[in-house]
N, C-alpha and C positions, 0 to 999 in steps of 0.2 A: 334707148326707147324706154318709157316708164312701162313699167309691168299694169300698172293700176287702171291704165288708160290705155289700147291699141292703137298702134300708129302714130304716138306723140313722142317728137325728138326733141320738142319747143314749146315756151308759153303761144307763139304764133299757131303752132297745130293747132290748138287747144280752140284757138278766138276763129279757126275757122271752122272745127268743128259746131263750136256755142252758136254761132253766126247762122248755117244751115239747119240746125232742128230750134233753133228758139222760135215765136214769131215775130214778125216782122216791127211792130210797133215797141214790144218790150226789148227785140235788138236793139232798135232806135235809143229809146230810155236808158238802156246802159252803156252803149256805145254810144252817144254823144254830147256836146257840149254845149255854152250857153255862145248865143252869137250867130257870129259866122263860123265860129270853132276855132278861131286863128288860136288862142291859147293852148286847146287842146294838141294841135299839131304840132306848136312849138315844143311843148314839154317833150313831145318824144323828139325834136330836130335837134334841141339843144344837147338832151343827154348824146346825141351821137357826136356833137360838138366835144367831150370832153374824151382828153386824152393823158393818160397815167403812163407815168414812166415807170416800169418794173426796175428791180433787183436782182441781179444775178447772183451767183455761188453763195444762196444761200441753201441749207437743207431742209428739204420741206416733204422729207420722206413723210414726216406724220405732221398733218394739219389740223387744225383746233377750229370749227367755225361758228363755234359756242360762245357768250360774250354775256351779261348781267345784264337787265334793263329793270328799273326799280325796283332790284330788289330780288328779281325772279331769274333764272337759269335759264337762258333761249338757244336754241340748238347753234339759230341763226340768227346773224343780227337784222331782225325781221321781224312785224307783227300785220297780222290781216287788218287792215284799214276797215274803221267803220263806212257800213254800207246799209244802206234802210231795204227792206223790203224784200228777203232774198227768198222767200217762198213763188214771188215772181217768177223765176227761170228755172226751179224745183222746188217737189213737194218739200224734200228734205229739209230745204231752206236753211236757216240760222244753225241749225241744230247738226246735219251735216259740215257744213263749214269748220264750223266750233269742232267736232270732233275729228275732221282731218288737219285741223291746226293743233290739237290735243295730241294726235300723234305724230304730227310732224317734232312735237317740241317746242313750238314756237307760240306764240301770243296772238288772243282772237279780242277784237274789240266788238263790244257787242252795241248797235246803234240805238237812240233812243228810238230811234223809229222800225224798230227788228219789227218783226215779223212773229216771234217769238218770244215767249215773257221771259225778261232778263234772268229769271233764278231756272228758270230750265237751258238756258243757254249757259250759265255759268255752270250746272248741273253735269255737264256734260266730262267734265272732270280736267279739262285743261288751265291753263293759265290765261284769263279775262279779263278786259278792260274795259270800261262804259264810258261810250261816249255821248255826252250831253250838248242840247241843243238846248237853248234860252227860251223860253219858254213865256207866253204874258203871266200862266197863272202861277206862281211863286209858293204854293204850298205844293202844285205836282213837281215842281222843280224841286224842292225838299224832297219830297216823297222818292223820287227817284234813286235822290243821293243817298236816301237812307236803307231803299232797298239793294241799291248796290253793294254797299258795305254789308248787309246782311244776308247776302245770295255769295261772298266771298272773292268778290272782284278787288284787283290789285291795285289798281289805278282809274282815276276819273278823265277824258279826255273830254275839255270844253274846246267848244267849233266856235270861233268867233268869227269866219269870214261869212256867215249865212243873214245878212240882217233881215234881208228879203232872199226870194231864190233867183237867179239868176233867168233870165230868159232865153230859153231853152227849146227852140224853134221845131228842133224836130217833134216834141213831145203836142206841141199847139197845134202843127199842121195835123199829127195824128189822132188829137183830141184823146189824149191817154185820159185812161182812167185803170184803178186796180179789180183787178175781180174781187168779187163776194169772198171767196177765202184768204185773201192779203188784206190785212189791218195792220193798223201802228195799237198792237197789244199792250203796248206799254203808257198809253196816253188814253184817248179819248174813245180808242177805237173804231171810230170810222172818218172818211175823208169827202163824203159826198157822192152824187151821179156823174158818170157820164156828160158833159157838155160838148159838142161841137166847136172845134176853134178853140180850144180851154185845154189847159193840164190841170185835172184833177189834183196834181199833187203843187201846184204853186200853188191854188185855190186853199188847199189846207194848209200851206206854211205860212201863207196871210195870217188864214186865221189863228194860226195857234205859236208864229214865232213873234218874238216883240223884237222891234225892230233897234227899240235905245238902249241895249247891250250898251256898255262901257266899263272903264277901271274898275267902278266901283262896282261894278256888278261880279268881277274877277275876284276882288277882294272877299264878297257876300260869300262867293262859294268855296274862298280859299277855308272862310272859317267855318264852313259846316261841312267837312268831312275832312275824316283824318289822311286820306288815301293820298300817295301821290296825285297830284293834278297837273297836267299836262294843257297845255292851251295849243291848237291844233286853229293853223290858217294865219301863219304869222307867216308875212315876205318882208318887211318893214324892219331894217337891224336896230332902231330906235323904240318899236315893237316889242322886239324880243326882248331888248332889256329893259323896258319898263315891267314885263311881265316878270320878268325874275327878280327886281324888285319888290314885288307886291307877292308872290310867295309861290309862282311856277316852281316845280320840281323838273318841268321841262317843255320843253315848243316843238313843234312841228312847225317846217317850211313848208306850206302848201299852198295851192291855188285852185284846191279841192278837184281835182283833177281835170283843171279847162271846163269848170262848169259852174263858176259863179263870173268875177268879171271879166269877159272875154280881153284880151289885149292886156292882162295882166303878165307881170314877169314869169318866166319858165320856174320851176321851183327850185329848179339844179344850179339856174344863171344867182339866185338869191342865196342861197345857201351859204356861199363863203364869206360873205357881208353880215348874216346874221350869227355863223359862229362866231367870228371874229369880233361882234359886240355883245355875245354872252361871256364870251372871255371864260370859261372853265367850268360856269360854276351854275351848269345842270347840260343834260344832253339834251344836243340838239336832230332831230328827227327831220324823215325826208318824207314828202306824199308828193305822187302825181307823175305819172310817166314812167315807173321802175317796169320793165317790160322781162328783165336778163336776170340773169348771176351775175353779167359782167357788167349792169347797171348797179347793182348792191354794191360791188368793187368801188367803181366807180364815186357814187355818193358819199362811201366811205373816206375813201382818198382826198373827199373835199372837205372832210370834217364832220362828215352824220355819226351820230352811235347807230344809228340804223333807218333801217326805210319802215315806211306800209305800203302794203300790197293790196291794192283793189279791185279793181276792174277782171285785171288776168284770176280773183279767185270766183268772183262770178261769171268767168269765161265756161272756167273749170264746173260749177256746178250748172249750168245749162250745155256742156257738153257729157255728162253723166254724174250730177247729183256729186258726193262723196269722194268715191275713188276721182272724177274728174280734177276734183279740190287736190285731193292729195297727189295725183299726174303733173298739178301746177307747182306745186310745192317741191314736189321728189326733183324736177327740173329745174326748180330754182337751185334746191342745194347743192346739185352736183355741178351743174354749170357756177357757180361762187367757188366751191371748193376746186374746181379746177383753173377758176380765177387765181385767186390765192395761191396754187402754185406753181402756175405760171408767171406771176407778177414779183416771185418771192418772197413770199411771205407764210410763214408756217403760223400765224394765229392774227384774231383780228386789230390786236394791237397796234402789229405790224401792218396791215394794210392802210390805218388811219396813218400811219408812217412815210407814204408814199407820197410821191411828186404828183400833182394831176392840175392842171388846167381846161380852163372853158373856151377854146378857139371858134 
């Protein structure tokens, strides 16, 4: 049981704890997906699809579940997935998050559309990544990357699967809108009223994403900032390596967690198609569906240097702010590390070492 949180054995505790005290519309908003949700449900069918063949007589009295991710020391091969808006489900919001990923050890990416201005969120003294959304007006897209690097952030993750948002059914019927205290602080700051039949927040990504992203537009940002840059929404293995061509330091396989195109591939079923045409030469990341320790295992054994984690860490802060985050976390690492020594493997080198298929 996590001490942080009462009564949590599981990320599951946690999503039905969040489930009960959030309400019902902002449940809706983070728990679900664009569509009918077929995407969303595959990601978590498929990971249960995958099955790792362990090693025996190995010694794995002392485990290592610590691994490098550009550059930086992660406890776990793990980083909190950008997520917009997390003052939604608590006050804490971004700023909680970030500091129970600060002491978890692990990496907090902080979204263009936080809730929270990026240098208070990097402030918070952990290891931060900004992740960027494409923007029409091309001097806040500057603006961003230049505050990122001056707020101390490690790495830039660009999202290229957002051209538009995805249609998002529960949010329409419920006619989401954000309250008066949730803004995108780091942009425009406000998203509009209240509409009937409308999601406030596609209504803003109309207005404020451009939808003709392309190579050249990878290139623009590879050359104004020094940062690792990460391009995050790659399922495409021809994708991946054009991106590492043009000067990724690294990709995320995502399908932004079953909430852009629905009937899109699982991200786990993609994953061994797009190591295998980065060929070595940058890591490749997993989003969408990681629920377990024994799904980090798992992703691993298919070739990720690591996952993000999203959903389960907003489960965590709408089931008690802070400590909830770090309940999601403290369960993630002991259930990995007792992955790992049940699969044999005493570090994570070893675990990328293992047999594992998509059945």
């Amino acid at each position: 049981m996590s001490g942080s949180l009462p009564g949590v054995w599981s990320v599951a505790d946690v999503e039905r704890l969040a489930a009960e005290r959030l309400a019902p519309d902002v449940w809706d908003y983070i728990a679900g997906g664009s569509g009918d949700e077929v995407t969303l449900a595959a990601n978590r069918a498929a990971f249960d699809r995958v099955a790792v063949v362990p090693r025996s007589l190995v010694d794995v009295s002392a485990c290592d579940t610590g691994c490098d991710l550009f550059g930086v020391r992660s406890a776990l091969p793990l980083a909190v997935a950008p997520m917009a808006y997390q003052r939604l489900v608590h006050d804490g919001g971004e700023l909680a998050a970030a500091s129970a990923a600060a002491a978890a050890g692990v990496p907090y990416v902080v979204s263009t559309l936080s809730s929270e201005p990026i240098e208070d969120v990097a402030g918070v003294g952990g290891t931060t990544w900004f992740q960027l959304y494409w923007l029409r007006d091309r001097e806040v897209v500057g603006a961003l990357l230049r505050r990122a690097e001056d707020a101390g952030c490690r790495a830039v993750v660009l999202t290229v699967d957002v051209p538009v948002l995805g249609r998002r059914l529960r949010d329409l019927r419920n006619g989401f809108a954000l309250p008066s205290w949730v803004k995108p602080v780091n942009t425009d700051g406000d998203v509009g009223e209240r509409v009937p039949g409308d999601s406030v927040i596609a209504r803003h990504t109309s207005a404020v994403f451009d939808p003709s992203l392309s190579w050249r537009d990878l290139a623009w940002v590879r050359a104004r900032t020094r940062l690792p840059l990460v391009v995050k929404g790659i399922l495409d293995p021809a994708d991946a390596a054009r991106a590492v061509d043009l000067g990724a330091d690294g990709v995320v396989v995502s399908n932004h967690g079953g909430r852009q195109l629905d009937g899109a591939v699982p991200s786990v079923v993609a994953l061994p198609e797009v190591v295998a045409a980065v060929g070595g030469r940058c890591p490749v990341l997993l989003d969408s569906g990681v629920r377990t320790g024994v799904d980090v295992l798992r992703a691993l054994a298919l070739g990720a240097a690591a996952v993000l984690v999203g959903r389960p860490v907003l489960w965590g802060l709408g089931a008690g702010g802070e400590p909830g985050v770090t309940a999601v976390l403290d369960v993630l690492r002991e259930e990995f590390g007792t992955a790992m020594r049940l699969a044999g493997c005493p570090d994570v080198a070893s675990v990328r070492g293992l047999t594992a298929s998509v059945r």
